[in-house]
N, C-alpha and C positions, 0 to 999 in steps of 0.2 A: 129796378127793372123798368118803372115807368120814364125813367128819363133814356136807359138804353133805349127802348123802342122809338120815343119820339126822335132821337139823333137819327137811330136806322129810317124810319121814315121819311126823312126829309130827300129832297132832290139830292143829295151829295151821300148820302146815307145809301141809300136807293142805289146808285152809280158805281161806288165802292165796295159793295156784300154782292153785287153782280158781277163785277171785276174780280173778286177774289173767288168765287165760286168757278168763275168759266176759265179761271189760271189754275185751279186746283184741277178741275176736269180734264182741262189738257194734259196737266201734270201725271193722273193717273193715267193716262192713256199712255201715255213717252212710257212711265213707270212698269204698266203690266207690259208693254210690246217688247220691255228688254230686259223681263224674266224677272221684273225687283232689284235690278241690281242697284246696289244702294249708293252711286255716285247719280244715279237721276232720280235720286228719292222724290217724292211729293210735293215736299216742305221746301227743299233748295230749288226747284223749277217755280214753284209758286212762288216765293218771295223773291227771285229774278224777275219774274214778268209784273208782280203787283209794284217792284221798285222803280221797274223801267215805267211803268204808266204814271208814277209819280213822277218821275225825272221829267217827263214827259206835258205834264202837266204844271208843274211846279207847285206839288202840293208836298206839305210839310209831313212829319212823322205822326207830328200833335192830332193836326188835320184827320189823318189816314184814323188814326185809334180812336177818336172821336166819333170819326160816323160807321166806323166796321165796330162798335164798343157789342152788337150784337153777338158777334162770330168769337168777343173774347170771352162774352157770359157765359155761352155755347161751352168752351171748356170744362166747365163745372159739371154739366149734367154728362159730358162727352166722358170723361172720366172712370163716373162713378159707374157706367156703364161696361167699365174695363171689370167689375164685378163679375161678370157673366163668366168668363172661365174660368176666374178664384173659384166660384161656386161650385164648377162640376169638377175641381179637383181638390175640394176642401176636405177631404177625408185625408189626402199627401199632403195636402199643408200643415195638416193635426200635425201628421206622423213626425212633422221636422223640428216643431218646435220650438225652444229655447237656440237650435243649432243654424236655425231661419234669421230668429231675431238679428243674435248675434253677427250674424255674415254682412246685414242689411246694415246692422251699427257700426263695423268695422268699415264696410264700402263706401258709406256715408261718408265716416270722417278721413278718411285714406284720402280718398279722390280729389273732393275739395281743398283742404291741407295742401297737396303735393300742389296743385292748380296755384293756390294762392303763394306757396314759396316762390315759385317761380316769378309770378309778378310783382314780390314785394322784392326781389334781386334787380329788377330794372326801375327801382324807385319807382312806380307806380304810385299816383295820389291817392290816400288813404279811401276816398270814396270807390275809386278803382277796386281795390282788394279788399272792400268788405263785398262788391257787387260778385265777386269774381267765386265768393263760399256759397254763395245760393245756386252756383251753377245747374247743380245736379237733381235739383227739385222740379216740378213743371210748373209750366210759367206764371200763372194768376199766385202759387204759393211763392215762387220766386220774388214776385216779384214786390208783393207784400210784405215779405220775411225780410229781403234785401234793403228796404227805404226802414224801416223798424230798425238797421244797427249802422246806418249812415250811407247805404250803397245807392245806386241807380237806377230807379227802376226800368227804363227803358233800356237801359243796356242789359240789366239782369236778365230782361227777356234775348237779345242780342245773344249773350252768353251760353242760353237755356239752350238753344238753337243750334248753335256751334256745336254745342257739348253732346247731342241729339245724334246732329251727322257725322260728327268723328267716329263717336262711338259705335254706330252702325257698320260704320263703313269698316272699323277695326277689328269687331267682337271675332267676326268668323277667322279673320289669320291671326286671330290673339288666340282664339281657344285649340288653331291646330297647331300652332306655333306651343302652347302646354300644355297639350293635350287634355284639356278638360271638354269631355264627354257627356259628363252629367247630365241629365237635358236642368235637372232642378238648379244645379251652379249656375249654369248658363244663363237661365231666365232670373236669377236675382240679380247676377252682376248686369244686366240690360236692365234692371228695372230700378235698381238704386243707383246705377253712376250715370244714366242715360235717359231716365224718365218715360216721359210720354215717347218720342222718338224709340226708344230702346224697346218699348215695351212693344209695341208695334213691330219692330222686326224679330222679337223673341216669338210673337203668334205668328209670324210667316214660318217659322222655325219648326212649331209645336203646342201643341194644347198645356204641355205641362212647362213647357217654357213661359207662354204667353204668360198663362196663372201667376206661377211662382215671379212672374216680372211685376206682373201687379201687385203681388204684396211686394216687393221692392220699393216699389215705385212707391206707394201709399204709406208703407212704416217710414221710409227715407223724408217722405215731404212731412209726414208728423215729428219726426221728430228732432227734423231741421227745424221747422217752424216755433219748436218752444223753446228748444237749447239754444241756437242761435241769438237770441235775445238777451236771454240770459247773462252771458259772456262779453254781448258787443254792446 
């Protein structure tokens, strides 16, 4: 923590968590003025305008992570704070059980699996497709989990991202397209194949979306992070 703050500190620290904050601000502005809809998500407006200031700049990736390394801590506590609706609907999460778990283990391994056949059909470098199974985790698990079985870590976040806004943008003509109604289906498949991203559009959705996205979200990145190892 003491070395995050002194990088944010510094004049370039300082210029970059400013940058990224007033690209997020605008981004929710663009975001609520056209109802949520999730092709001007938050995340893809923001990371357009903070890549174009680097372009701009000609400041490297390394550079950027270095002195925003505050806004990545920030995840950690941003997180745990996806708690707050688990909690007022943790008497439904009881009820579900063993049939919770299970859904979150199957969407786990599906997802990923299917992601990495696909890239290991175009010869992909083996670092490529170990990066390519962390997809579905959020990013500081990502991306930790990914470098543990030979992947990238700067891409795994890359990946995280992708995986985030596709998924948003698909969940609603995915579930009218099979009519899955559930609000509880709904918010585990956004919270284990989509993470943080997923999770986030499952609470514009519903309270008992949101919830049940967070435990998605949080069993999926557990127990990505230990099997994963394991194996690779």
């Amino acid at each position: 923590m003491g070395e995050v703050l002194v990088s944010t500190a510094s004049t370039d620290g300082v210029f970059w968590l400013v940058i990224t904050l007033l690209a997020y601000a605008v981004a929710l502005k663009v975001f609520r003025a056209l109802s949520g809809h999730p092709l001007v998500h938050p995340l893809t407006i923001t990371s357009c305008i903070v890549g174009l200031v680097m372009w701009l700049s000609d400041a490297s990736a390394g550079s950027y992570r270095e002195n925003a390394a505050l806004l990545q801590w920030l995840l950690g506590p941003a997180t745990v704070a996806l708690a707050v609706p688990m909690f007022n609907q943790w008497q439904k999460i009881r009820q579900l059980g063993a049939p919770l778990i299970i859904s979150v283990a199957v969407g786990g391994i599906v997802a990923p699996l299917l992601a990495w056949g696909v890239i290991y059909l175009t010869s992909a470098p083996l670092a490529i497709q170990m990066t390519m199974l962390v997809k579905s985790i959020t990013s500081p698990l990502a991306m930790e989990t990914g470098a543990a079985i030979g992947g990238i870590p700067a891409l795994a976040a890359v990946f995280v991202i992708l995986t985030g806004i596709v998924g948003a943008l698909a969940a609603p003509l995915t579930y009218r397209t099979l009519a899955v109604t559930l609000p509880e289906a709904q918010g585990v498949a956004l919270g284990a194949v989509c993470h943080a991203v997923g999770t986030s559009k499952a609470l514009q959705m519903g309270e008992v979306q949101g919830a049940l996205a967070t435990v998605g979200l949080g069993l999926n990145g557990i127990l990505t992070a230990i099997i994963l190892p394991l194996f690779f």
